[in-house]
C-alpha positions as CSV (number, residue, x, y, z in Angstrom):
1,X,-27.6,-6.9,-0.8
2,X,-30.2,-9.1,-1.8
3,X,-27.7,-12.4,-1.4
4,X,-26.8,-11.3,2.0
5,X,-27.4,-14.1,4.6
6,X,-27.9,-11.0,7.3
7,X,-28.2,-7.2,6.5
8,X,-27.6,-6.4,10.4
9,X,-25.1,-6.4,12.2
10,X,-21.7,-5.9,11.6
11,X,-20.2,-6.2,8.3
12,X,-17.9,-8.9,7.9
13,X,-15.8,-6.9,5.2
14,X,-15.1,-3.0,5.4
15,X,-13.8,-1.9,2.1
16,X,-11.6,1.0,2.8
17,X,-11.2,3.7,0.5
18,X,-8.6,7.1,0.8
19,X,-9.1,9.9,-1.8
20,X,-8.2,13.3,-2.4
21,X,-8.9,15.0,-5.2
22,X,-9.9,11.7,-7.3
23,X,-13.3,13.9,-9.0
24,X,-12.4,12.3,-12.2
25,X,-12.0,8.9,-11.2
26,X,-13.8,8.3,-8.1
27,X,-17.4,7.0,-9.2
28,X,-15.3,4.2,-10.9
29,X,-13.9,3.2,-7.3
30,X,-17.5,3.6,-5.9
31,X,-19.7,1.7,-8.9
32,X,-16.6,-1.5,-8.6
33,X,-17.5,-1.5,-4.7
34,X,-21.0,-1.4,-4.8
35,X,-20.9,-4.3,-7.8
36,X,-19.9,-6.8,-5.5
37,X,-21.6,-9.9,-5.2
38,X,-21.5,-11.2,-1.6
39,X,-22.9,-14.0,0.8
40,X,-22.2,-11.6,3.3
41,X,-22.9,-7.9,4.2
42,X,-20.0,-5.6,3.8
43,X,-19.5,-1.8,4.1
44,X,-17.7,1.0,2.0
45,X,-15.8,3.3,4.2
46,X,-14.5,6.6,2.4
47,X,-12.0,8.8,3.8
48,X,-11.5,12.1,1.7
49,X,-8.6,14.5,2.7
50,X,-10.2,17.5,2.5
51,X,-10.6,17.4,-1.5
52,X,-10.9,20.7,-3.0
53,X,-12.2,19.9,-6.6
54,X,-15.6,18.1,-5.9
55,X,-14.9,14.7,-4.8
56,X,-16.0,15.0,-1.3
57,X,-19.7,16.5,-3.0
58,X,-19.7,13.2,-5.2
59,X,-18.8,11.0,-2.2
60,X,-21.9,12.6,0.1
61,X,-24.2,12.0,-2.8
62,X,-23.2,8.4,-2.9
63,X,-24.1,7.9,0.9
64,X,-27.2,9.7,0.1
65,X,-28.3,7.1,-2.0
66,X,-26.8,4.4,0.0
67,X,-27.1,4.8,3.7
68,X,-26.7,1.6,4.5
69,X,-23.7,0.1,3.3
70,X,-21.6,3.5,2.5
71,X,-19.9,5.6,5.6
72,X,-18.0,8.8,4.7
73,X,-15.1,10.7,7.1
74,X,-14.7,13.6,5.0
75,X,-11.8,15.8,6.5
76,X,-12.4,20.0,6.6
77,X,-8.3,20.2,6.6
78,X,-5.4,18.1,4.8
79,X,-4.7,15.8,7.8
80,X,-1.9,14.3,5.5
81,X,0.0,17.9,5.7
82,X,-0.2,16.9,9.5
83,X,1.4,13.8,9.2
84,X,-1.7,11.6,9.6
85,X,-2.3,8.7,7.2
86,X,-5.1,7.2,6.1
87,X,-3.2,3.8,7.4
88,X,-4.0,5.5,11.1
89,X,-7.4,5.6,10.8
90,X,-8.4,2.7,9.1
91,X,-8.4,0.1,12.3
92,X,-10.3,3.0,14.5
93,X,-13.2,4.0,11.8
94,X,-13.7,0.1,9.7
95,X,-15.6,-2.4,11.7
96,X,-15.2,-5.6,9.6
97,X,-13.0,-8.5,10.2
98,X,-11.5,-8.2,7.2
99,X,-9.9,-5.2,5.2
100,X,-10.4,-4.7,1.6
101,X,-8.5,-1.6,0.2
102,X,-8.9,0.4,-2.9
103,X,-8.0,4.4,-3.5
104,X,-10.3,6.6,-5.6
105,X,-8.1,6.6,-8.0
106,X,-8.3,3.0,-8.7
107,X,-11.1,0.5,-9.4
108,X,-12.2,-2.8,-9.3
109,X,-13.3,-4.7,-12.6
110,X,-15.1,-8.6,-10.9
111,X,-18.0,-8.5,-9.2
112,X,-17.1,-11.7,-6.9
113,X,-13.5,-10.1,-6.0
114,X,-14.4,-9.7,-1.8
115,X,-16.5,-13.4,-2.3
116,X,-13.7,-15.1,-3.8
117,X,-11.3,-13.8,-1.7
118,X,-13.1,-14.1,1.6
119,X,-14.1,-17.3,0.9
120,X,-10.1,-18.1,0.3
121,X,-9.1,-16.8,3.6
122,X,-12.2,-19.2,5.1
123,X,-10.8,-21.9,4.1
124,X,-7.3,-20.9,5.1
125,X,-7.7,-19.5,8.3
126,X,-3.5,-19.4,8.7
127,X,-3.7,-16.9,5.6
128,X,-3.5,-13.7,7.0
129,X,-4.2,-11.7,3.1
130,X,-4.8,-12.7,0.1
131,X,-4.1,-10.5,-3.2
132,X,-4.8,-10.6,-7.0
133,X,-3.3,-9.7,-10.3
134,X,-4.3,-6.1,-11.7
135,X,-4.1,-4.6,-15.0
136,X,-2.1,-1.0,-14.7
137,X,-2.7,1.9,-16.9
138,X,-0.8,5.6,-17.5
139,X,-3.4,8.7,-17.4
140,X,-2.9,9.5,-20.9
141,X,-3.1,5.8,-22.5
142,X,-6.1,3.9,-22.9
143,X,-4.9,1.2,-22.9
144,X,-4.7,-1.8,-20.1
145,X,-1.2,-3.4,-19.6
146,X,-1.5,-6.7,-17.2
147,X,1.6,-6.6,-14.9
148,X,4.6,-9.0,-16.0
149,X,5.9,-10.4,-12.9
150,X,9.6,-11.5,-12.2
151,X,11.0,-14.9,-11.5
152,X,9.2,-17.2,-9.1
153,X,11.1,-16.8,-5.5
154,X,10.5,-18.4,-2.3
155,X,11.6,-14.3,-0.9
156,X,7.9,-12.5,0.6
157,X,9.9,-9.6,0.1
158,X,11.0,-10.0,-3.4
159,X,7.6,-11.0,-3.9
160,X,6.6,-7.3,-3.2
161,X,9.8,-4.6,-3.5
162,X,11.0,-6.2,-7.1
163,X,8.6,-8.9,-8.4
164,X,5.6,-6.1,-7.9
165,X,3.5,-9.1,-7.2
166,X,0.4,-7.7,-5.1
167,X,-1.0,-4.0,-5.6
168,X,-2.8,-2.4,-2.4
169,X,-6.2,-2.5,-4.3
170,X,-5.8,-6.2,-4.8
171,X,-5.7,-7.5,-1.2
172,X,-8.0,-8.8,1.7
173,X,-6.5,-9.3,4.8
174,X,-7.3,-9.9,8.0
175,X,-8.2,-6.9,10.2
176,X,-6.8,-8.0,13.2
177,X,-3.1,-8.4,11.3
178,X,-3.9,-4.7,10.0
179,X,-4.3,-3.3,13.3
180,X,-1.4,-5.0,14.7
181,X,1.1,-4.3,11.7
182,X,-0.2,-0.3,12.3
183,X,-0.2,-0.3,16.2
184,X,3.9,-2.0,16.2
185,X,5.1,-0.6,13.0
186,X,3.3,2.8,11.7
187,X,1.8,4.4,14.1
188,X,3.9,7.6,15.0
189,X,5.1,7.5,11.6
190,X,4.4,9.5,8.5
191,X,7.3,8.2,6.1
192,X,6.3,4.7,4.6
193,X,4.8,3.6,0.9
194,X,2.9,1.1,0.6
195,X,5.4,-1.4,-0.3
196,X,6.7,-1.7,2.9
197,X,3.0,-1.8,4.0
198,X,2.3,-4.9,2.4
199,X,6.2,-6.8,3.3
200,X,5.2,-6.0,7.1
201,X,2.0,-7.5,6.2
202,X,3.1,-10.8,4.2
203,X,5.9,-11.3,6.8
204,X,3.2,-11.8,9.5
205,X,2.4,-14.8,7.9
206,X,1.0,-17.1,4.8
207,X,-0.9,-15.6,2.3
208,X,-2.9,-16.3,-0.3
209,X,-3.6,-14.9,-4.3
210,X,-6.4,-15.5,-6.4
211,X,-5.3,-16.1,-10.1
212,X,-7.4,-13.8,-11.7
213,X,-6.7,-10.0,-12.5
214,X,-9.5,-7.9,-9.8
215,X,-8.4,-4.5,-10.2
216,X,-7.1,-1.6,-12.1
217,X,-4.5,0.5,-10.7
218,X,-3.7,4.2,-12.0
219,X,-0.8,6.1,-12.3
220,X,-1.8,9.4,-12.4
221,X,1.5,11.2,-11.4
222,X,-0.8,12.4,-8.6
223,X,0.5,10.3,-5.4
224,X,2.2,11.6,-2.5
225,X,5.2,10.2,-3.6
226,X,5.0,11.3,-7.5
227,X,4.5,14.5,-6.4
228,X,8.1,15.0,-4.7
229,X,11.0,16.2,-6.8
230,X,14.2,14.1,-7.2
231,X,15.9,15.8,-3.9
232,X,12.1,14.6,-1.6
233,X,12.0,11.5,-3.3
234,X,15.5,10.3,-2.1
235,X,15.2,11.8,1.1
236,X,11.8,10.0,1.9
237,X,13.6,6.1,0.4
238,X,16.3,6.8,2.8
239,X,14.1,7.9,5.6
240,X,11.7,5.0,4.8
241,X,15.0,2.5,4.6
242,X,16.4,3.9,7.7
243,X,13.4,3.0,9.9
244,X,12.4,-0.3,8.6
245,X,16.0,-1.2,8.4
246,X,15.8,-0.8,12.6
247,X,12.9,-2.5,12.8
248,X,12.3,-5.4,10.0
249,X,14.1,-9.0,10.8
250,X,16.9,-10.5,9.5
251,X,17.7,-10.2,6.2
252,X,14.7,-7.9,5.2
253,X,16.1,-5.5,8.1
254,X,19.8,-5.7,6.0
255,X,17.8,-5.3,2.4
256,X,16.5,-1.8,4.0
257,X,20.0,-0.6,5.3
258,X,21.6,-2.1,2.1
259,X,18.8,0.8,0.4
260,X,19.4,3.0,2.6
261,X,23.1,3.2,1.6
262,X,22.1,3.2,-1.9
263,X,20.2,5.7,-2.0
264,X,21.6,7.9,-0.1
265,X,24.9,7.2,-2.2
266,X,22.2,9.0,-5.1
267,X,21.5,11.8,-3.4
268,X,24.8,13.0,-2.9
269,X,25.5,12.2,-6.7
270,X,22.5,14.4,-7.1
271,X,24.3,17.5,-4.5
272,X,27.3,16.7,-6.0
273,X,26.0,17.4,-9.8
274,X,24.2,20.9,-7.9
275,X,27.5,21.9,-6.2
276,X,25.5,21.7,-3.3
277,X,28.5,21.8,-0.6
278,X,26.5,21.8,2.3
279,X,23.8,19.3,1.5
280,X,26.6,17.3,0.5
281,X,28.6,17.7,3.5
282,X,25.5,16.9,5.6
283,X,24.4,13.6,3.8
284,X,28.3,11.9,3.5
285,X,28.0,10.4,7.1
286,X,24.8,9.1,6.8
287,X,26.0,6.8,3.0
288,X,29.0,6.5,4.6
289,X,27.7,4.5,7.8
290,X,25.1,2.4,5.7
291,X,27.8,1.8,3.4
292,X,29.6,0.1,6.0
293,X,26.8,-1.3,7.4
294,X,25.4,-3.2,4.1
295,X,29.2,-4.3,3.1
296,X,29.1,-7.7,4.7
297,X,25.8,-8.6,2.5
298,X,26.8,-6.8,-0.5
299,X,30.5,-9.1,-0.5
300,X,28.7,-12.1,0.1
301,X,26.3,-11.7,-2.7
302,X,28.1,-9.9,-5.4
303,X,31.7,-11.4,-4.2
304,X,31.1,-14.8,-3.2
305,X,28.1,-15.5,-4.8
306,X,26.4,-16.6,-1.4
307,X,23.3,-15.2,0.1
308,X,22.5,-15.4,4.1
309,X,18.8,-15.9,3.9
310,X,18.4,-16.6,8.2
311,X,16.0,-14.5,9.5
C-alpha cells in the first residue's frame, strides 16, 4: 500500500477469489494477494460458498486485519447446489477495471504479477487479458512440475482446450470483457468449466502473456468437476459441448459439436459396458445427431487432410 499513487477511491484491480472448503490452503491464496507490489490500489474480494471446515473463520480474520483492501461475501447456504456460480457474481460484487482471479486453492508465487500484467494491458489497450505460465502440483507430491505446452498454433482455441496454455489463476483481463462474456454467454447457465471460460474470453479479442511462471495451480481431486463419477462427468462435457456448440462461431462452434458427438459416443460405451438398456436407449439419438453433425469436419480433417479454419 505504501507505493500506491492513491489509497481512495476505486481500486483499479479487484482480485477475485472463490473458495469452499480450501482451510488447508487458503492463507497461501491470501498471503500471494496481499504480497503484491503495485503502483496502484487494488482489492481482494473473497467469495466462500458456505465452507463447512473453517475457511470462512480464516477468511473473516483476514478482513479483520485488513479492512481496507479485503472484502468477504461469505454465503450461509451452498449457492452452487443452486446453480449459482461464482462467475455470476463476480461483475456485480468487484469494482475494478480489471479482473484478477485466483481460487483458494491455488496461489500466487511473484510479488509484481498484477503490476506486470496491468502495466501490459496499458500499453496494449486492444489486449483484452493477459495470462502467465504456472507451475502445477498433485496433493500428495511435493514437488512443482512447470506445464509443457504443445506446439505453437495460430488456433486461440487450441491455445486453451489442448495446448493448456493459460490457467484461470494466471490471467488479468479486462472487466468490461468479463461482464460482457458473463451477461451473453453464462448467465442462466450452470454447466461450463473454465476452459470454455477462458476460449469465450480470448475469442473477444488479442491477448497478451507474460513469460514468466506467476502462479501455482492445485489439483486436489476437490473441484466440481473431479468430484463427479464417470457417468456426471460425460454428461456435463456433453451438456457443456452442446450449448457452446449453439452459441461459439465458426469452427470453434463445430470443435464443440464434434465433442459433443465424442463424448456422448463414451457414454454409451460406458451404458453399454453396464447393460444399462435404458440409459442407452435414451443417449443413442443424441451421438447419433452430433455424429452426423461433426461428419463433414471429421472427413475433411482425418480424410482429406484439409481443415476449414473460416470463422
Amino acid at each position: 500500500m505504501e507505493n500506491w499513487r492513491s489509497v481512495s477511491g476505486q481500486p483499479l484491480v479487484s482480485i477475485c477469489c472463490a473458495t469452499f472448503n480450501h482451510v488447508e490452503y487458503i492463507e497461501d491464496a491470501l498471503r500471494g494477494f496481499l504480497a503484491q507490489v503495485t503502483t496502484f490500489p487494488y482489492e481482494i474480494v473473497i467469495r466462500d460458498d458456505a465452507s463447512t471446515d473453517g475457511t470462512a473463520g480464516i477468511v473473516e480474520n483476514y478482513v479483520q486485519r485488513y479492512p481496507r483492501i479485503i472484502r468477504s461475501v461469505c454465503n450461509s447456504e451452498n449457492r452452487f447446489c443452486k446453480g449459482e456460480r461464482a462467475s455470476h457474481v463476480w461483475p456485480s460484487i468487484a469494482r475494478g477495471d480489471y479482473f484478477a482471479f485466483c481460487e483458494g486453492d491455488d496461489f500466487w508465487i511473484i510479488p509484481d504479477k498484477l503490476q506486470k500484467q496491468v502495466d501490459l494491458l496499458e500499453r496494449h489497450p486492444d489486449a483484452v487479458l493477459v495470462g502467465a505460465e504456472f507451475y502445477w502440483c498433485r496433493q500428495d507430491d511435493d514437488g512443482l512440475h512447470l506445464l509443457r505446452k504443445g506446439g505453437e498454433t495460430d488456433d486461440k482455441t487450441e491455445l486453451v482446450f489442448h495446448n493448456q496454455y493459460f490457467h484461470t489463476a494466471t490471467i488479468v483481463v479486462r472487466a468490461n470483457v468479463f461482464r460482457k462474456m458473463v451477461e451473453e454467454h453464462l448467465a442462466g447457465h450452470t454447466e461450463y468449466h473454465d476452459k470454455l471460460m477462458l476460449a469465450i474470453l480470448i475469442l473477444s479479442g488479442p491477448f497478451a502473456a507474460l513469460s514468466e511462471v506467476a502462479s501455482v495451480y492445485r489439483m486436489t481431486g476437490r473441484g466440481t468437476w473431479t468430484s463427479l463419477d464417470h457417468e456426471a462427468q460425460l454428461k456435463w462435457e456433453i451438456a457443456v459441448s452442446r450449448r457452446f456448440g449453439k452459441r461459439l462461431p465458426g469452427r470453434q462452434g463445430r470443435d464443440q459439436r464434434g465433442n459433443a458427438f465424442r463424448y456422448s459416443a463414451r457414454l454409451l460405451a460406458h451404458y453399454a459396458k453396464h447393460r444399462q438398456v435404458v440409459a442407452f436407449i435414451r443417449t443413442a439419438p443424441v451421438a447419433l445427431w452430433y455424429g452426423i453433425l461433426s461428419a463433414p469436419d471429421y472427413f475433411n480433417r482425418r480424410i482429406l487432410g484439409t481443415r476449414d479454419d473460416s470463422l
